[in-house]
N, C-alpha and C positions, 0 to 999 in steps of 0.2 A: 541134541543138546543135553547134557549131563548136570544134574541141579547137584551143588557143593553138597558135600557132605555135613550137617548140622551136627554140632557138638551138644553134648545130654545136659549141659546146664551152662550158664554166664560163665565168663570167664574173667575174673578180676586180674587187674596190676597196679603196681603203685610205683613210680618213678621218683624224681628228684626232690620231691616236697617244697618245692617252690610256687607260688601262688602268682601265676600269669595271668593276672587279673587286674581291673578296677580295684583301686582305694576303699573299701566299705563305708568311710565317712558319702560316700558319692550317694547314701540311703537317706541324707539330710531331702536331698535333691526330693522325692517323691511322699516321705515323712512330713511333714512340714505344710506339706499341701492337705496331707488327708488328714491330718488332725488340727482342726481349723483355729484351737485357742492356745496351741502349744510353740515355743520359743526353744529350738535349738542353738546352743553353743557349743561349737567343734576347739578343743581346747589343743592346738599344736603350734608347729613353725608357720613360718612364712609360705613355705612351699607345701603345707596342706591349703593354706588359703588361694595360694595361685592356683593349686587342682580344684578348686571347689569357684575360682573364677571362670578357669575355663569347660570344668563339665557342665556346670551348670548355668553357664550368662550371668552376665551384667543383667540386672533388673534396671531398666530404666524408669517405667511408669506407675513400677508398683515396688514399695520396702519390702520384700520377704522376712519370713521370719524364723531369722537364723543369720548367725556371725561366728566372727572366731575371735579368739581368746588367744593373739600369738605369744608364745611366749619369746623370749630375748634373753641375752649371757645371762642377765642377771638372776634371772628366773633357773636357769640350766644350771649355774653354780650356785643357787640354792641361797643367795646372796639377798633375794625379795621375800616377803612373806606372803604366800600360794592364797592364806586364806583372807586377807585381806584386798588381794588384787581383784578373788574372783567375788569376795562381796561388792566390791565398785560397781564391777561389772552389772549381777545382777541385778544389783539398786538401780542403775543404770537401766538395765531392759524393764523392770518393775515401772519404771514412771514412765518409761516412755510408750511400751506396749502393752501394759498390766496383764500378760498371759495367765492361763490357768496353770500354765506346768512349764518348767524348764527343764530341759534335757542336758545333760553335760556328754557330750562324744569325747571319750578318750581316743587318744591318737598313739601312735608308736612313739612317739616322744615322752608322752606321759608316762607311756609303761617304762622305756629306758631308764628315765630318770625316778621313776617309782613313786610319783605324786600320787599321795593316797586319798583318791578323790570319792571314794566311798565312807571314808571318815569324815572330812571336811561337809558332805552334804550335809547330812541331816541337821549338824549344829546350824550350817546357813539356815535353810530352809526354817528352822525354827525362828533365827533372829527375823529373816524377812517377810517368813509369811505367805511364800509360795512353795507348793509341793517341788523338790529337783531330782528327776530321774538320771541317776548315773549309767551311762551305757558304754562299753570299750567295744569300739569300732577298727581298730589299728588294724593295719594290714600285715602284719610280724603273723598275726595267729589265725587271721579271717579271709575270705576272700570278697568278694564284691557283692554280692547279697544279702551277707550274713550280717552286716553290718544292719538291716532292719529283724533280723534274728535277733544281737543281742539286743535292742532296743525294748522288742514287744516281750523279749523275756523278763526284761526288766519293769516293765508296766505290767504283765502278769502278778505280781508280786503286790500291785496298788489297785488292784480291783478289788471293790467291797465284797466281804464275803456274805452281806447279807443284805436284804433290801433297808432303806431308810425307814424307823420307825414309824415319820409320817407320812409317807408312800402307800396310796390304797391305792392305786391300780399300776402292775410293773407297765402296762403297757404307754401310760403316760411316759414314761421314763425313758423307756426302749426308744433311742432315736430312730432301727429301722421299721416298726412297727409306726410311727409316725409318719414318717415317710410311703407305705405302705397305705394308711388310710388314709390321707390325706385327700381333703374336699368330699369325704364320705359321713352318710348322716351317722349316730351314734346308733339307731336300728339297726342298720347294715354290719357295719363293725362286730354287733352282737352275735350276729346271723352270720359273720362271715368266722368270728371266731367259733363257733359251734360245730366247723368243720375240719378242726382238729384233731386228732389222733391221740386219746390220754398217752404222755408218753415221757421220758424225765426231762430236764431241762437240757438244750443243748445250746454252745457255742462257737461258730467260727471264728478261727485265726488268723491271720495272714493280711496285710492293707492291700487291697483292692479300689479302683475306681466307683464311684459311687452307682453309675451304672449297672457294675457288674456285681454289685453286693447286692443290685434291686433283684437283677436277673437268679443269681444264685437262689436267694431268698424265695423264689418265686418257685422257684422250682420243686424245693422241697415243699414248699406250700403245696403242689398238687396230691403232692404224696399223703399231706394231712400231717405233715413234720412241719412243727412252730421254731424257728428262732430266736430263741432268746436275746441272744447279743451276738456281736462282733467286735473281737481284740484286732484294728484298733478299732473306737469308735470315731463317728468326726468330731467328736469333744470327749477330751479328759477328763470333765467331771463327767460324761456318759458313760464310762466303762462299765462291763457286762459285771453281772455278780456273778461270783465262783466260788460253790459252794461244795463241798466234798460231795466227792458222788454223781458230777454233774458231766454231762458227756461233752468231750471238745471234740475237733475234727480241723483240721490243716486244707488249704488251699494251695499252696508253695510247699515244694519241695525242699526249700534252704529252711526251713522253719525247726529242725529239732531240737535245736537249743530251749525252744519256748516252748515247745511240746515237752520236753524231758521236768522243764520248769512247773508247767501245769500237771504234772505227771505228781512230781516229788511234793514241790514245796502246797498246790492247792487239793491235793488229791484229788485230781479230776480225772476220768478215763476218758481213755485216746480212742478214738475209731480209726483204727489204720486202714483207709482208704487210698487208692490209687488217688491223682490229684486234677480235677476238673480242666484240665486242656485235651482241648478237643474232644470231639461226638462221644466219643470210646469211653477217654476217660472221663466224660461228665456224667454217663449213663453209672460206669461202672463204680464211680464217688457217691451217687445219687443210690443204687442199688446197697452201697454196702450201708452206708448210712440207716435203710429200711430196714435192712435185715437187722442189724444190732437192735431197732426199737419195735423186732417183731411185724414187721407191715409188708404186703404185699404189692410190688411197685406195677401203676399201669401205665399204659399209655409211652414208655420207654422206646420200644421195638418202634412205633410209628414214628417219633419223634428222631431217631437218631437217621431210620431209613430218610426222612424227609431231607436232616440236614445234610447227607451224603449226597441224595440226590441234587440238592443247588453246589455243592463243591466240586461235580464233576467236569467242570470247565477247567477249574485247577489242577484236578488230580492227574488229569491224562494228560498234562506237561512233566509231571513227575514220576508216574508210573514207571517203575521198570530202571529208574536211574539211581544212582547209588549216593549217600552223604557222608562225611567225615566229619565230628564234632572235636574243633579244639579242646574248649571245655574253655569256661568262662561263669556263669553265672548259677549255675547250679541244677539248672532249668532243665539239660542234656537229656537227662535217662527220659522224664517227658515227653520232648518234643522230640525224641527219635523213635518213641514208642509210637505215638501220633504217626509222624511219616514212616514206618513201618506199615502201619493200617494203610494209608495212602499208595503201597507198592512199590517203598522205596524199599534201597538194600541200606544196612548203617553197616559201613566199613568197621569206623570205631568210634565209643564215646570218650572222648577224653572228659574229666568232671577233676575243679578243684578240689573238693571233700567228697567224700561218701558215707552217710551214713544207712546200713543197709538194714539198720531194725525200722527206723522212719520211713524210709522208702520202700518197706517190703512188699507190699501191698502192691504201688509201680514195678519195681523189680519181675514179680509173679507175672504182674501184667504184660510186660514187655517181653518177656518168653511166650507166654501163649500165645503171644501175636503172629512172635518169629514162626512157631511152630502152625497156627492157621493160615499164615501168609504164604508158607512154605521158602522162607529166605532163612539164610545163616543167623544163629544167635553173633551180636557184636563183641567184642572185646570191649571191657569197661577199664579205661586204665585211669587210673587216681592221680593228682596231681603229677599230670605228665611234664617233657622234658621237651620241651619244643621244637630243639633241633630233630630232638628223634623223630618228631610226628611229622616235620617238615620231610622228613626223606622216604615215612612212611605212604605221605601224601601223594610223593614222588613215585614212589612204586604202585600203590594201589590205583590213582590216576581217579578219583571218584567225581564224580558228574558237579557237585557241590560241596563247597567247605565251609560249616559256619564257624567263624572264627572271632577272637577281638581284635579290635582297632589297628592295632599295633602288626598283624601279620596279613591283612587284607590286601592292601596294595601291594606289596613286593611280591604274595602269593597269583593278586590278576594279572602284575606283570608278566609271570611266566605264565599266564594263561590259563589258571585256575579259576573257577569260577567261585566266590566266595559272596558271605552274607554276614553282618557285622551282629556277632550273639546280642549285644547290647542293645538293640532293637526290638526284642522279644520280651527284654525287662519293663520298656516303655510299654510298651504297645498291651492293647487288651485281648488277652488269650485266652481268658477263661471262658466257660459254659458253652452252652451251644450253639448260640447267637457268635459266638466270635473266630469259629475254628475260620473263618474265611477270611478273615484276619489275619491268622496263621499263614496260611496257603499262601497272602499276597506278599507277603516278605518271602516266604522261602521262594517262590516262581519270578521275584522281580527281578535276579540276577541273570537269570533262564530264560526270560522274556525282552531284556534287554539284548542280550550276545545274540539271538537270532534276529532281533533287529540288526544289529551291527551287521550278521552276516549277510543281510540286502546287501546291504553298503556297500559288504567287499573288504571291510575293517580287520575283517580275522585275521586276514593273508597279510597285512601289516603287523598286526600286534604277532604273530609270528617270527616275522621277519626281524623285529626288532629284539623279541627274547632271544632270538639267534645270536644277534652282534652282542 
């Protein structure tokens, strides 16, 4: 048996620039939930409102919080006045939900027709007396993730830069420092913060499950790494302060819009870390983090050996077999670097954007992997061209394709086994607690088809891709 020849560094492409993806407005969908006092309004046609019925359900038992703003001819020919319709509106949302913050999602419509909805806020917001975060979500320029990119980049922007004058203790403030001590006496608290690391302020980015911001949180806690905040927080009047000088760090890979934000506009420095999915990269998020504040990390090595060993029931279904990533969410270079570690082979990544100074850090990561794993470095092709990859698919014949919605089925039909990327957006895949989370979606398509193959199902679904 002859191992492929590995080429000396990644190899990028960039195809058709077309975005096969999820609407970005679809980040209303998980937004909205984790910031508990905030009101989104997606400002386009009809048919942004029918994607935002059908991604995300009919609520029946409960009002969510978030609607649309459709516009109509009269709107499009510029015949209504923009800024009197959307003051209705949010006098409207004011009395009836009194949010802390309104969000306005630009749509591709807004941009066509050039509603300058960054001038119109602030005069509102002044007359009615709620903060309104303007965010352009359109899918003309973003892909399906990015859409909670431009959002927190733009709440970036309304973090105080300094604590409240009457604020003596940040840690009242800090909701996950709350969260953290909670049902603990004020002695303990005192004695637990004493175990510390003097070290400058830091912030996470990226919205996360409230779960997995405890677990994050916890983790660097062992290290004696405090938490300042998290962009977002579960309340808008909770956001972190960001103060020049203060060190951020990303959890998601689709985040550099908001990283370049906190970069530029708060002068905050960036910890380019690979990004907490799965053992590898939780350990290797967790280590770079120590290194920048000078700490020596322990307890690492046991920890990740532990969580490899409960994931070996999944792994030796994947071992050894190979995946293709259409590219959909952003999330790609990640979770192939991950099933890399697992002993998969990655045919190719397909990914809508790239950006390769934000992701460097994963980048790195994902060659050393190839190269310890001893498997071929992937091809990273940039806003790929569907047909191409469909024929590619074809030829390469890969064990697994995670792919979006839209090429799933026609791809099982001829027998390909596929996994819908958008599942990986839902689903919790961070730290180290979840990589088995990971595992059960990528092995459920791989654990279904050998059931089928009791059954004798194969040599049908065969027989039918035939005719």
């Amino acid at each position: 048996m002859t191992v492929a020849q590995q080429p000396e560094a990644l190899n990028f492409e960039c195809e058709t620039g077309n975005y096969h993806t999820f609407c970005p407005i679809s980040c209303v969908a998980w937004l909205y939930q984790k910031i508990e006092d905030s009101f989104f309004l997606v400002i386009g046609t009809k048919t942004c409102g029918y994607f935002l019925q059908n991604a995300m359900g009919v609520m029946i038992f409960a009002e969510p919080r978030y609607a649309m703003a459709e516009l109509e001819e009269g709107d499009i020919s510029a015949q209504l006045n923009d800024y009197e319709e959307l003051k209705r509106l949010c006098l409207q949302i004011k009395r009836d939900r009194n949010p802390s913050v309104i969000v306005w999602i630009g749509t591709c419509t807004t941009e066509i027709i050039k509603m300058d909805l960054e001038g119109l806020a602030p005069k509102l917001e002044g007359e009615i007396g709620i903060p309104i975060v303007v965010a352009r979500a359109n899918g003309l320029d973003y892909a399906f993730t990015q859409g909670e990119d431009t959002v927190l980049a733009a709440m970036a922007n309304r973090c105080p830069d300094k604590a409240p004058v009457a604020e003596t203790d940040k840690n009242e403030r800090n909701a996950i420092s709350k969260l953290l001590n909670f049902g603990k006496k004020k002695e303990e608290v005192v004695q637990e913060e004493s175990q510390y690391v003097d070290h400058p302020p830091l912030v996470l980015f990226g919205s996360l499950p409230d779960p997995v911001v405890t677990q994050l949180t916890l983790e660097l806690k062992k290290q004696g790494i405090k938490v300042s905040g998290w962009l977002p927080a579960k309340r808008f009047t909770e956001l972190p302060v960001l103060e020049e000088g203060y060190y951020v760090a990303g959890v998601n890979p689709f985040l550099s819009r908001t990283a370049t934000t906190l970069m530029r506009r708060r002068k905050c420095k960036l910890i380019g870390a690979p990004f907490p999915i799965g053992p590898d990269g939780t350990r290797a998020w967790v280590e770079k983090i120590c290194s920048v504040f000078g700490i020596t990390p322990t307890g690492l090595d046991e920890r990740e050996a532990q969580i490899w060993a409960g994931l070996e029931e999944y792994v030796k279904l994947i071992r050894g077999k190979s995946v293709f990533f259409m590219g959909d969410n952003l999330l790609e270079v990640s979770l192939a670097r991950f099933l890399v570690r697992c002993g998969m082979t990655v045919s190719e990544i397909g990914i809508p954007y790239m950006d390769k100074r934000y992701q460097a850090a994963e980048l790195t990561l994902l060659e050393n992997t190839c190269k310890e794993m001893g498997v071929p470095l992937p091809k990273i092709v940039e806003k790929p061209d569907n047909y191409n990859q469909v024929q590619r698919i074809y030829e390469l014949k890969p064990d697994l394709v995670i792919t979006g919605m839209a090429h799933a089925n026609p791809l099982e039909a001829r027998g390909i086994n596929t996994k819908w990327s958008v599942e990986f957006t839902f689903a919790q895949i961070h730290g180290f607690g979840n990589a088995r989370d990971i595992l059960e979606l990528v092995t459920r398509p791989l654990r279904r088809n050998n059931s089928l193959k009791d059954l004798g199902w194969d040599k049908l679904v065969k027989e039918e891709a035939k005719i």
